[in-house]
C-alpha positions in Angstrom: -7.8 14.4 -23.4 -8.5 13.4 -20.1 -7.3 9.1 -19.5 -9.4 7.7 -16.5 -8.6 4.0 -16.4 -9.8 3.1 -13.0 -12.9 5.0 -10.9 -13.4 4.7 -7.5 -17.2 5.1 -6.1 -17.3 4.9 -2.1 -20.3 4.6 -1.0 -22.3 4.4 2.5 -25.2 3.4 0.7 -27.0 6.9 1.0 -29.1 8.5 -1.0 -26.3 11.2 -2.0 -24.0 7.7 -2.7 -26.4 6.2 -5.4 -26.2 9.5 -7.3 -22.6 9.0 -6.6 -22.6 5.6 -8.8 -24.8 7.0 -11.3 -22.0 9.4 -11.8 -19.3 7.0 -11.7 -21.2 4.4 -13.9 -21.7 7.0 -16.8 -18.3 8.4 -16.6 -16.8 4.7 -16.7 -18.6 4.1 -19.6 -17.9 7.8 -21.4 -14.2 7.2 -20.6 -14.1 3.5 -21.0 -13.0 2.7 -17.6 -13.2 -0.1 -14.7 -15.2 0.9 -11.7 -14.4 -0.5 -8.7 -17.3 0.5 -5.9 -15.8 0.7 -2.1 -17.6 0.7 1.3 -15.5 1.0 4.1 -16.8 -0.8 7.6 -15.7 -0.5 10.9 -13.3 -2.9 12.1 -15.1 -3.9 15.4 -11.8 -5.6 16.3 -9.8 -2.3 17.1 -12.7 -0.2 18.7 -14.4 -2.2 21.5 -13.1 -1.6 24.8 -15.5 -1.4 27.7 -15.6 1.5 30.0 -14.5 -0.9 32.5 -11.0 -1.4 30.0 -12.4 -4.8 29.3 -11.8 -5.5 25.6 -14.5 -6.7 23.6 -13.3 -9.0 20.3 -15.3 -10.9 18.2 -14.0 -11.9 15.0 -17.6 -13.2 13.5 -18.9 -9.7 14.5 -16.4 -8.3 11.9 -16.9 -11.1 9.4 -20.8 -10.6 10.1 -20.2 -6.5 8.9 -18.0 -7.6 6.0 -20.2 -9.8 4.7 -23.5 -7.9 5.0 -21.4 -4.8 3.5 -20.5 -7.1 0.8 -24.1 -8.2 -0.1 -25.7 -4.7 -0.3 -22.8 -4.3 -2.1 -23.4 -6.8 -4.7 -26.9 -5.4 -5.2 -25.5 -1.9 -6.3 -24.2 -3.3 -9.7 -25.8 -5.0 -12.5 -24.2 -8.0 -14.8 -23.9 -5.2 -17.3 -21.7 -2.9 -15.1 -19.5 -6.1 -14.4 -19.2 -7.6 -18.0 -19.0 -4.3 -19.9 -17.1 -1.7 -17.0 -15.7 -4.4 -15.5 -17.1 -2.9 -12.4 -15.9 -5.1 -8.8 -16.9 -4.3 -5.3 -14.7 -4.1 -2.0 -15.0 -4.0 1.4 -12.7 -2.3 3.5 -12.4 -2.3 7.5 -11.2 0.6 9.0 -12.1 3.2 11.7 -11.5 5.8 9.7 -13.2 6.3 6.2 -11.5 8.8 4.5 -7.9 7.6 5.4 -9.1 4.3 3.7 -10.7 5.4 0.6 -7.3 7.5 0.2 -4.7 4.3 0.7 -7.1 2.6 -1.5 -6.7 4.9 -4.4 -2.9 5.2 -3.5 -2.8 1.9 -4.2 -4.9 0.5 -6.7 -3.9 3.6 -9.2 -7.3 5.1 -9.0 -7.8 8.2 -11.7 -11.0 9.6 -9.8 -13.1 9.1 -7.0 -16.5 9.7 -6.8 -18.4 10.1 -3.7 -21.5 11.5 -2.0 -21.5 14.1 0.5 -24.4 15.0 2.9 -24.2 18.7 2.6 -24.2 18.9 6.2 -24.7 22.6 8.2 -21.7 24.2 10.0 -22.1 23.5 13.1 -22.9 19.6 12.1 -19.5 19.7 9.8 -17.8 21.3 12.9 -19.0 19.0 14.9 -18.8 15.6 12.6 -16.4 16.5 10.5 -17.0 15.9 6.7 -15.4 12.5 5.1 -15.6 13.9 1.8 -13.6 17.2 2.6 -11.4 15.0 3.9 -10.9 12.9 0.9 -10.8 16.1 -1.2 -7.5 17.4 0.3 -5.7 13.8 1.1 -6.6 12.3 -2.3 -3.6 11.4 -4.5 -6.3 11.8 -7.7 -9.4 14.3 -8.6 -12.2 13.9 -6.5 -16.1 14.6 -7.7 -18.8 15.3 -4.7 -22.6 15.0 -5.4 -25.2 15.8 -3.6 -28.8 15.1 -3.8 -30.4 16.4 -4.7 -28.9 18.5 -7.3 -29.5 19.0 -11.2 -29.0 16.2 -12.3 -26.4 15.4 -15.4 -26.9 11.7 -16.0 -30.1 11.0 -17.8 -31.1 7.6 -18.5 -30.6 6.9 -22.5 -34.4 7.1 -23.0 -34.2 11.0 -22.1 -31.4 11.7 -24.1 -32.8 9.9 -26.8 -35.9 12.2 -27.2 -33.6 15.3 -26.3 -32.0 14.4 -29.4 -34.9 14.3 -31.5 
């Protein structure tokens, strides 16, 4: 039998992240696990130098990010999620995503992740590069991708109630 104790949902709060959460919600509660949901911002305080070499910091800027992160945040989970999944939200500030999802999971002894991925072309994933892949082969854990959108495998209870019937 599979044991997940702890999920991990990063999101960037696209359309292939909320199917993301619906994954990660339903499994948490198949599995009886805690969900923790994760968006990573930039940290404005190591990337702003000028062209001139001036370096830009502004430590409200940062707090601004965090703290708009962490009300959209808020907005993904419902008292139910927190109360019955003990689902929490976190912020993290880093220039690069996937490296921070990974430590994150590392860390907090995270049994899956569950994230979104854009399904980008080649040459955009040659040029962009993919977060997700990224995740995929640093992860110290399984890692499920969704897309959207895609056949879906979380209903909501009233459609598996009359599939039942």
């Amino acid at each position: 039998m599979i044991a997940l104790k702890k999920i991990l949902v990063a999101t960037d709060f696209s359309e292939p992240s909320e199917a993301a959460l619906a994954y990660g919600l339903e499994l948490a509660r198949q599995f009886g696990s805690t969900v923790v949901v994760a968006h990573v911002v930039e940290n404005a305080l190591t990337g702003a130098v000028g062209a001139d070499g001036f370096v830009f910091s502004d430590p409200g800027l940062q707090q601004h990010l965090e703290a708009s992160a962490r009300r959209r945040l808020d907005t993904l989970l419902s008292d139910e999620d927190r109360a019955v999944l003990g689902a929490e939200t976190i912020v993290i500030a880093s220039n690069t995503p996937a490296y921070a999802i990974v430590d994150y999971a590392r860390t907090a002894d995270v049994g899956l992740i569950v994230m979104g991925t854009h399904g980008r072309g080649a040459v955009a994933h040659l040029l962009m590069g993919s977060v997700a892949e990224r995740v995929v082969r640093l992860a110290p854990c399984p890692v499920l991708t969704v897309r959207r959108p895609e056949h879906e495998f979380v209903r909501p209870d009233a459609l598996v109630a009359v599939t039942k019937a």
